[in-house]
DOMI-373975 format. One line per field, with one value per atom (N, C-alpha, C): residue in three letters; z, y, x; residue number from 1. Coordinates in steps of 0.001 Angstrom, whole numbers, plus 500000, padded with zeros to 6 digits. Example, Ala and Ser with C-alpha at 12.3 -4.5 7.8 and 13.67 -1.06 7.14 Angstrom:
BEGIN
torlo = ala  ala  ala  ser  ser  ser
c3 = 507800  507800  507800  507080  507140  507870
c2 = 494310  495500  496700  497750  498940  500030
c1 = 513190  512300  513200  512850  513670  512900
vexfi = 1  1  1  2  2  2
END
This chain:
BEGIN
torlo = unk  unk  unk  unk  unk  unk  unk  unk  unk  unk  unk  unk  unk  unk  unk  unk  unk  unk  unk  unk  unk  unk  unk  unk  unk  unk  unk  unk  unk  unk  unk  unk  unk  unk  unk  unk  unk  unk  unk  unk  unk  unk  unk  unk  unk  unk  unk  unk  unk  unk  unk  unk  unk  unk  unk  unk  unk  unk  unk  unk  unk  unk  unk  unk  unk  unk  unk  unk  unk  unk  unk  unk  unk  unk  unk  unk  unk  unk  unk  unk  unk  unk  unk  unk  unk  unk  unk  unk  unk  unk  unk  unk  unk  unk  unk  unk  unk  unk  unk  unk  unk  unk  unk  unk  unk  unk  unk  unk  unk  unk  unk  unk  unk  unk  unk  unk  unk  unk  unk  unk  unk  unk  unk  unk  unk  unk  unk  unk  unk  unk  unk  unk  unk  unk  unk  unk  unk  unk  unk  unk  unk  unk  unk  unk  unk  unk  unk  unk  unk  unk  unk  unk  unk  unk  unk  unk  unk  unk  unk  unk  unk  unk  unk  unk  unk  unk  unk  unk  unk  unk  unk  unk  unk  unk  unk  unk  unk  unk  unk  unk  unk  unk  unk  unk  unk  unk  unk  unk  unk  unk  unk  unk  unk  unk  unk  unk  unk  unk  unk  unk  unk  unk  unk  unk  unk  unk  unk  unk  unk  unk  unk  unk  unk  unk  unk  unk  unk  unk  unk  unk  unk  unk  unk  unk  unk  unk  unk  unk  unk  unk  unk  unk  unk  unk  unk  unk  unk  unk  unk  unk  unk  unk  unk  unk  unk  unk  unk  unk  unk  unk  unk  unk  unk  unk  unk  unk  unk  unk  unk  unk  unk  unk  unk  unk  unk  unk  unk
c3 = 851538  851607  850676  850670  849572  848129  847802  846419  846371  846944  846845  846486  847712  847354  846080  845559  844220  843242  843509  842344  842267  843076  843305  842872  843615  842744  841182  840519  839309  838141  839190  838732  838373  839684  840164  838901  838398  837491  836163  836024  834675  834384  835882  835120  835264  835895  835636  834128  833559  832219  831375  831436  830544  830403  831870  832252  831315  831887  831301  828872  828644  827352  826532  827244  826613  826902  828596  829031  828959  827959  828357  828433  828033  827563  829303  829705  830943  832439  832441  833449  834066  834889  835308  834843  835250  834902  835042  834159  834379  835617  836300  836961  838330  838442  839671  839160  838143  837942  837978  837445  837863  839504  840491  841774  842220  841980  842540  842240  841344  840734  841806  842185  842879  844452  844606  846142  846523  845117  845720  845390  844935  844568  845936  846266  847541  848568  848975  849908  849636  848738  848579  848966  848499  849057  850640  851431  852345  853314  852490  853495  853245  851887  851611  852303  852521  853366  854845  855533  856849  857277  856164  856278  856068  854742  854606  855123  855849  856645  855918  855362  854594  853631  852451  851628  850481  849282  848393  847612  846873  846414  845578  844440  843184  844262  845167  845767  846564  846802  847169  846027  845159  843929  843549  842991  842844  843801  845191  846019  845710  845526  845013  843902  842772  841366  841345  842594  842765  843450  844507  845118  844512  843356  842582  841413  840902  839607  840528  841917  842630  842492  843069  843378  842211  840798  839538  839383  839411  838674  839698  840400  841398  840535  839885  839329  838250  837325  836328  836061  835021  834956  833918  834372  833311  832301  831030  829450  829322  828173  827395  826727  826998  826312  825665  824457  823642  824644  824490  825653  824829  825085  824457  824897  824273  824917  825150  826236  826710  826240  825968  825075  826280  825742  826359  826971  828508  828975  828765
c2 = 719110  719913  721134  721457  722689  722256  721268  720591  720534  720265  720058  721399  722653  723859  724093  724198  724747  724121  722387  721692  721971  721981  721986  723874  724446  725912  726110  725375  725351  724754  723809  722933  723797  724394  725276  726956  727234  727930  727369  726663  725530  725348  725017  724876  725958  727151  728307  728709  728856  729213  728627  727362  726931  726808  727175  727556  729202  729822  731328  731503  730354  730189  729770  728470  728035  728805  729306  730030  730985  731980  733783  734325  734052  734858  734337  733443  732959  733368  733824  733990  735476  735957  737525  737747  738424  739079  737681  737657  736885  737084  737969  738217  737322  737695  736907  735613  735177  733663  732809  733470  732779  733131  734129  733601  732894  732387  731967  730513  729751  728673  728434  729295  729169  728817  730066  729770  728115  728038  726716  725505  725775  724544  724070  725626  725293  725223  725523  724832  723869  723258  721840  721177  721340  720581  720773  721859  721630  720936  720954  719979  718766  718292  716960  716415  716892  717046  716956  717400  717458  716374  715891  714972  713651  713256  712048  712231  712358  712752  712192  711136  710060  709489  710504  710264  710906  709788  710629  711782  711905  713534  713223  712427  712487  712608  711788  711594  713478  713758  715212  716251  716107  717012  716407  715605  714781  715826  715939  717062  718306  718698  720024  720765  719734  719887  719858  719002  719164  719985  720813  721764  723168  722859  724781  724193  722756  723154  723099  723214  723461  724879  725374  726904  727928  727508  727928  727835  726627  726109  727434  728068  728665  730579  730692  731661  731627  730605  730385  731152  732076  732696  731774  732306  731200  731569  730661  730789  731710  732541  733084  732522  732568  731947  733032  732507  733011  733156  734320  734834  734809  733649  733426  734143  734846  735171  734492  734927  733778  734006  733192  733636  734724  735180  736343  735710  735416  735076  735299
c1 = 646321  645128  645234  646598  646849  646433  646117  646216  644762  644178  642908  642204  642444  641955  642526  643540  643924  643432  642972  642551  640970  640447  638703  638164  639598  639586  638975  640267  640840  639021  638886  637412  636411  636291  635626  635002  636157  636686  636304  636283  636218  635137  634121  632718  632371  632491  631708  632014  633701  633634  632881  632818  631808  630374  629562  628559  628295  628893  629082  629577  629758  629954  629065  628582  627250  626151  625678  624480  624751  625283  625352  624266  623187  621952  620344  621169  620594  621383  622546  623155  623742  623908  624293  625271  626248  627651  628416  629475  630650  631353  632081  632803  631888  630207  629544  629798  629360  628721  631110  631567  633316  633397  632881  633593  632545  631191  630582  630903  631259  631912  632850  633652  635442  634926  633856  633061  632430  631634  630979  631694  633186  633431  635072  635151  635652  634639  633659  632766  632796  632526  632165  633532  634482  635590  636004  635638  636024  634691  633419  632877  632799  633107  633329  634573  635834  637060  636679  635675  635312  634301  633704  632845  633481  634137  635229  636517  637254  638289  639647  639205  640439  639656  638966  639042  640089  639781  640727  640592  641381  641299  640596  640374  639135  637630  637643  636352  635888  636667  636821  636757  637400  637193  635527  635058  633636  632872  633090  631630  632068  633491  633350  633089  633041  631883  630955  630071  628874  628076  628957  628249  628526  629626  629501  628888  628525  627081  625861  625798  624703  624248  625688  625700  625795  626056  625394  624690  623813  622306  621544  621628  620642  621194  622189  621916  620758  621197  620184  618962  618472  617566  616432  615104  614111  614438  614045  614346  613107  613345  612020  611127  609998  609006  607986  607804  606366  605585  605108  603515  602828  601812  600195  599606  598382  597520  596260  596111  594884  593402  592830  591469  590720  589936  588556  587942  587421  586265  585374
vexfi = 1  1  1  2  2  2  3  3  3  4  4  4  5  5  5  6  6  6  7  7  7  8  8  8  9  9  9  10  10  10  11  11  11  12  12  12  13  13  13  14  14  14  15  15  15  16  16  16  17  17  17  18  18  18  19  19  19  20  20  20  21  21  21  22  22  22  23  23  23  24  24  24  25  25  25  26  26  26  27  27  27  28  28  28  29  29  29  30  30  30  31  31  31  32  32  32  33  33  33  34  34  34  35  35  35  36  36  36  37  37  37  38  38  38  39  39  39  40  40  40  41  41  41  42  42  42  43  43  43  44  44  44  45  45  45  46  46  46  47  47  47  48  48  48  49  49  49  50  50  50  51  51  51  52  52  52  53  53  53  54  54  54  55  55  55  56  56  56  57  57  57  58  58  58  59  59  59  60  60  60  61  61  61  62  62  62  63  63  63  64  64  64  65  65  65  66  66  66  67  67  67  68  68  68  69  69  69  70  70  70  71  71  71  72  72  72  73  73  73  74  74  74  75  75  75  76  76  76  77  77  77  78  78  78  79  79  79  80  80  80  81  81  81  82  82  82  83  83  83  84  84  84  85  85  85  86  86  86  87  87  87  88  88  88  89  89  89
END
């Protein structure tokens, strides 16, 4: 179980850096958007862990990538867009 937290950690960490590399100009501070990565990617492992009881560790690392690019995608700020202006009534 120690392996798992440190590996789903480690994951965890990994996609936020690269979240935070490619999206800088869409996302808050680094320091939020890396523990929020570490947060949701150990949630995710410990409820994927509580839910599959004897599953394996890839299948466990697998929900804990998916619930911290959950728990990133929800920082995400909208892109900028050209403001048209709207014709005169």
């Amino acid at each position: 179980m120690l392996l798992e937290a440190i590996s789903s950690a480690l994951l965890g960490l990994a996609l936020a850096w690269v979240a935070t590399s490619r999206l800088p100009h869409r996302l808050p501070a680094r320091p939020l958007v890396l523990s929020t990565g570490v947060a949701g990617s150990l949630f995710g492992a410990f409820v994927t862990h509580s839910a599959l009881e004897t599953a394996s560790l890839l299948l466990i690392l697998a929900g804990a990538v998916t619930v911290s690019a959950a728990s990133l995608s929800l920082l995400l700020r909208p892109a900028a867009r050209l403001r048209r202006r709207s014709a005169p009534a």
